[in-house]
C-alpha positions as CSV (number, residue, x, y, z in Angstrom):
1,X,-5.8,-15.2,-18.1
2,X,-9.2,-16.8,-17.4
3,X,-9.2,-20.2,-16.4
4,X,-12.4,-22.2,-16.3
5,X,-13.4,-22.1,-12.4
6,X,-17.0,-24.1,-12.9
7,X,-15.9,-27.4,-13.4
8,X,-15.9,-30.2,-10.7
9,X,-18.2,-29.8,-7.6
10,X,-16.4,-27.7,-5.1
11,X,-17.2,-24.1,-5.5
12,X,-14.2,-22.3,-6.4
13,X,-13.1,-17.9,-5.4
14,X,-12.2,-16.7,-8.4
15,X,-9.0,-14.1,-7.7
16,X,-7.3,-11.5,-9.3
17,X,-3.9,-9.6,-8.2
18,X,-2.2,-6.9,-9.3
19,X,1.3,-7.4,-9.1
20,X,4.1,-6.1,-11.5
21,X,6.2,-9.8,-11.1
22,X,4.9,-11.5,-13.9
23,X,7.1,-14.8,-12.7
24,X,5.9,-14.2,-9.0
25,X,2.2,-14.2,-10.2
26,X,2.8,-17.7,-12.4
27,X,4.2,-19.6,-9.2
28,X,1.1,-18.2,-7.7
29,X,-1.8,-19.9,-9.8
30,X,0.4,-23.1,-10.2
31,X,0.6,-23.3,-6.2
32,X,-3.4,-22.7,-5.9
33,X,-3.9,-25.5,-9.0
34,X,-1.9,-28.1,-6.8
35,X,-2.7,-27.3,-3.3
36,X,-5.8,-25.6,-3.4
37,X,-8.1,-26.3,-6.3
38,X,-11.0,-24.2,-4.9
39,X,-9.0,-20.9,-5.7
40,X,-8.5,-20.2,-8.9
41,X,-6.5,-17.3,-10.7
42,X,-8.6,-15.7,-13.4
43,X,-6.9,-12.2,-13.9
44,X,-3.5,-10.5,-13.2
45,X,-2.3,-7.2,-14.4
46,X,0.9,-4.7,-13.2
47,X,-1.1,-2.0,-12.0
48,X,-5.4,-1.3,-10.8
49,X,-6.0,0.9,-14.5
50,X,-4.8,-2.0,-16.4
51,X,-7.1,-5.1,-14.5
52,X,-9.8,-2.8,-14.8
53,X,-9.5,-2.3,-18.1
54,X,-8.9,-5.2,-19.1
55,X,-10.5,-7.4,-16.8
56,X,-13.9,-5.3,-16.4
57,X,-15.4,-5.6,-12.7
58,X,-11.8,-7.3,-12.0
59,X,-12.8,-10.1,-13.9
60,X,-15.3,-11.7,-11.5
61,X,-13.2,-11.8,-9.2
62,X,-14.1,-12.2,-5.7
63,X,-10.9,-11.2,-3.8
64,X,-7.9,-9.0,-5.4
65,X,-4.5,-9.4,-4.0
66,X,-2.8,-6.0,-4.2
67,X,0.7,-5.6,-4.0
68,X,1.5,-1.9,-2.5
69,X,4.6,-0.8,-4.4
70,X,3.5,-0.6,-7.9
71,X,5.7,0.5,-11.3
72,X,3.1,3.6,-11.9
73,X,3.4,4.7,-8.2
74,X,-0.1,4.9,-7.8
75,X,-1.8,6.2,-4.5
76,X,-2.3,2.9,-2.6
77,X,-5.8,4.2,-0.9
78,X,-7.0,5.0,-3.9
79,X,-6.6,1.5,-5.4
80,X,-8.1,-0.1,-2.7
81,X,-10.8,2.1,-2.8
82,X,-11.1,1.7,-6.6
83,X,-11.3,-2.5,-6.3
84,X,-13.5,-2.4,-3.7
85,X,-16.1,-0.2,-5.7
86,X,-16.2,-3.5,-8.1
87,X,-17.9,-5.5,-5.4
88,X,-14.3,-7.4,-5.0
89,X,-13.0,-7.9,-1.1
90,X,-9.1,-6.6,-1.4
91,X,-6.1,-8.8,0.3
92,X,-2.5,-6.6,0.2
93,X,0.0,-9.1,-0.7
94,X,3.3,-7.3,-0.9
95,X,6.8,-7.1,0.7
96,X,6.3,-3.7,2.1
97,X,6.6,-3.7,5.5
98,X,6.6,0.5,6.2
99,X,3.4,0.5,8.7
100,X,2.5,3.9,7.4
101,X,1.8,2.4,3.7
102,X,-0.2,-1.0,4.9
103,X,-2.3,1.2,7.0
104,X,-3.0,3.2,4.3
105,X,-4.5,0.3,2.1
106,X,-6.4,-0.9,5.7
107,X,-7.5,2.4,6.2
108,X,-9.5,2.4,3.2
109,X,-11.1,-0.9,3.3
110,X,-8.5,-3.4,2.4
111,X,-9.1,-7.2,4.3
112,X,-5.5,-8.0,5.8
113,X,-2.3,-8.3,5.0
114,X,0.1,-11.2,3.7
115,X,3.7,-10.8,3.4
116,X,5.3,-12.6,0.4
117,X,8.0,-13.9,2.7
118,X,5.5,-16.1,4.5
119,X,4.5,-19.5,3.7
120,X,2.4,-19.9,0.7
121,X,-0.3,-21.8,2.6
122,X,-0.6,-18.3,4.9
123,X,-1.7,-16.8,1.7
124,X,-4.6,-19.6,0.9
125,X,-5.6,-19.2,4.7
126,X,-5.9,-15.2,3.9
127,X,-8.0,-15.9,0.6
128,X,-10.5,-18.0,2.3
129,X,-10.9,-15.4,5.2
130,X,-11.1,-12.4,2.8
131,X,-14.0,-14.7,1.1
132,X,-15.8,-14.1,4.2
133,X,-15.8,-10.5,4.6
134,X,-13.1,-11.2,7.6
135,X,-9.9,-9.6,8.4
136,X,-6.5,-11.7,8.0
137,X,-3.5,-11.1,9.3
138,X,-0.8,-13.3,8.2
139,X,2.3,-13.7,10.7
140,X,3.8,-12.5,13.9
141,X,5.7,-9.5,12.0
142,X,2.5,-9.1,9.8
143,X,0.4,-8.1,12.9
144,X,3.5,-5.8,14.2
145,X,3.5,-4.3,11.1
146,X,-0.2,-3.9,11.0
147,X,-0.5,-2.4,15.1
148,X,3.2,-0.4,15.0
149,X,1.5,2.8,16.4
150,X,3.5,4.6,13.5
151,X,0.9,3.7,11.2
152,X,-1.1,5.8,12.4
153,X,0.8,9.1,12.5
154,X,-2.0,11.3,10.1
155,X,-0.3,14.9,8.9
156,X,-2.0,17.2,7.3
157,X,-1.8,17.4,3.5
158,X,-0.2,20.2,3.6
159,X,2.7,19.1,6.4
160,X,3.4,15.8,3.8
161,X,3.8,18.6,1.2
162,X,6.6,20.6,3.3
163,X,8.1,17.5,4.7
164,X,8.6,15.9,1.4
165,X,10.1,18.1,-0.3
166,X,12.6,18.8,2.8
167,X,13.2,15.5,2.3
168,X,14.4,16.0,-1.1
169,X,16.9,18.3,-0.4
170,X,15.0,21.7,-1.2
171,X,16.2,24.8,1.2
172,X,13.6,26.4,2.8
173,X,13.2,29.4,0.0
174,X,12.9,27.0,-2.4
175,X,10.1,25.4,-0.6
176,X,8.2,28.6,0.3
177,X,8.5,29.3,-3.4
178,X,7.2,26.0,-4.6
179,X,4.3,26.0,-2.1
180,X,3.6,29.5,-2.4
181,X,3.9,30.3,1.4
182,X,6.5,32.9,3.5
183,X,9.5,30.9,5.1
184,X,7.6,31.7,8.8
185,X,4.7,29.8,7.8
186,X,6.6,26.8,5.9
187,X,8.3,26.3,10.0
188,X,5.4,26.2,11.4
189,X,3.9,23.4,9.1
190,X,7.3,21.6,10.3
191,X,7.2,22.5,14.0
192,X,3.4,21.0,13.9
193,X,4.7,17.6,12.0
194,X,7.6,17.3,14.5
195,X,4.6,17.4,17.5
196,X,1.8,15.1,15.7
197,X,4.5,12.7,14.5
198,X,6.0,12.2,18.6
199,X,3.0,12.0,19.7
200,X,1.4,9.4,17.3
201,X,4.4,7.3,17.4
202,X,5.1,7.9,21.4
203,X,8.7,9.2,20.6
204,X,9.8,12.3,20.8
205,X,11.3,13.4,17.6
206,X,14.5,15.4,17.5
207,X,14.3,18.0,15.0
208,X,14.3,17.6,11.0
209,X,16.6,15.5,10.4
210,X,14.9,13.0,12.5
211,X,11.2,13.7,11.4
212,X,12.6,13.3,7.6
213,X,14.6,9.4,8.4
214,X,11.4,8.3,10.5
215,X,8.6,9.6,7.8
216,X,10.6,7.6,5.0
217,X,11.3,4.8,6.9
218,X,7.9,4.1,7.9
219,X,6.6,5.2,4.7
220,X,4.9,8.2,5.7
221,X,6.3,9.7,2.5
222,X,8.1,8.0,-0.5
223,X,11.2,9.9,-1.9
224,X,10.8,10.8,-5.5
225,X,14.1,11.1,-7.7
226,X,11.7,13.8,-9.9
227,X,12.9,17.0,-8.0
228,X,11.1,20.6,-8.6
229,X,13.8,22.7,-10.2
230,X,15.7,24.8,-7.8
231,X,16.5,28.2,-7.7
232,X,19.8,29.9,-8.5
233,X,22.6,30.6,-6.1
């Protein structure tokens, strides 16, 4: 889709967004054409490979709105990361509201966040303040979301490794198999995620079961249906 965004006299910010509701993104650019003619919608795609593909350098866009839960489950750092190295300023514009995943996309450069329950006029506000190399932060839960201290709860790659696959069910043999580590060692990876997670979030986490229902609900790690295969018994 590439409208033309050089006619008439008011300078226009040309935006892209990846998004994987096609019907979402059409309200979207009929919104901007009605009540905010300076913005203009030149390129949408359901995931970052495709818009860059198709639409290279994002299509000259100036500011990408990113949605964070994407069909291809693609790393959300590493699409902000990827937009940004195009020159564009990135916007997330999702429904996700686990602070570990929007801190994830602010962590590595993105603008702000606007939820897709607020008003649409919010997300015309966050456009123009993106323009400006400024962040936005759309609404009262927005900003929770964006300063909920469990945002910030950083575990070692190896830690999201044991942790996610506890989460998946796996017994600890299974786990020390997959990883290649002794049972000893895979509790000690736990104990430490236990201790960084209470004390990044300022509650004291009881035991595995506890660690496991925090980390997904905050999206420190996303449950896969794919499981390893397990071991005989």
């Amino acid at each position: 889709m590439e409208p033309d965004a050089s006619s008439g006299d008011t300078p226009t910010i040309r935006v892209a967004a990846v998004d994987d509701h096609p019907i979402l993104l059409d309200g979207i650019a009929a919104y901007f054409a009605r009540h905010a003619p300076d913005i203009v919608l030149v390129a949408t795609a359901e995931d970052v490979d495709t818009l860059l593909a198709e639409h290279p350098g994002d299509g000259g866009a100036l500011v990408v709105l990113l949605d964070l839960r994407l069909r291809d489950r693609s790393d959300i750092g590493a699409n902000v990361r990827r937009l940004r190295a195009t020159g564009a300023r990135v916007l997330v514009f999702t429904g996700e509201q686990r602070p570990a995943l929007v801190r994830r996309a602010l962590d590595a450069g993105a603008l702000g966040l606007v939820l897709k329950e607020d008003p649409r006029e919010r997300l015309v506000e966050a456009i123009h303040t993106a323009e400006t190399g400024e962040l936005y932060v759309s609404s009262r839960l927005a900003h929770y979301i964006v300063h909920d201290p469990r945002g910030g709860v950083s575990l070692s790659p190896r830690q999201l490794q044991v942790l996610d696959l506890i989460a998946k069910g796996l017994p600890h043999e299974d786990i020390a198999r997959i990883l290649h580590i002794t049972e000893d060692t895979l509790r000690t990876h736990r104990s430490r995620a236990i201790h960084a997670y209470s004390k990044a979030s300022g509650r004291q986490v009881e035991g595995t079961g506890d660690l496991v229902y925090r980390a997904v609900a905050d999206g420190v790690i996303d449950i896969d249906p794919d499981l390893p295969e397990r071991t005989g018994h």
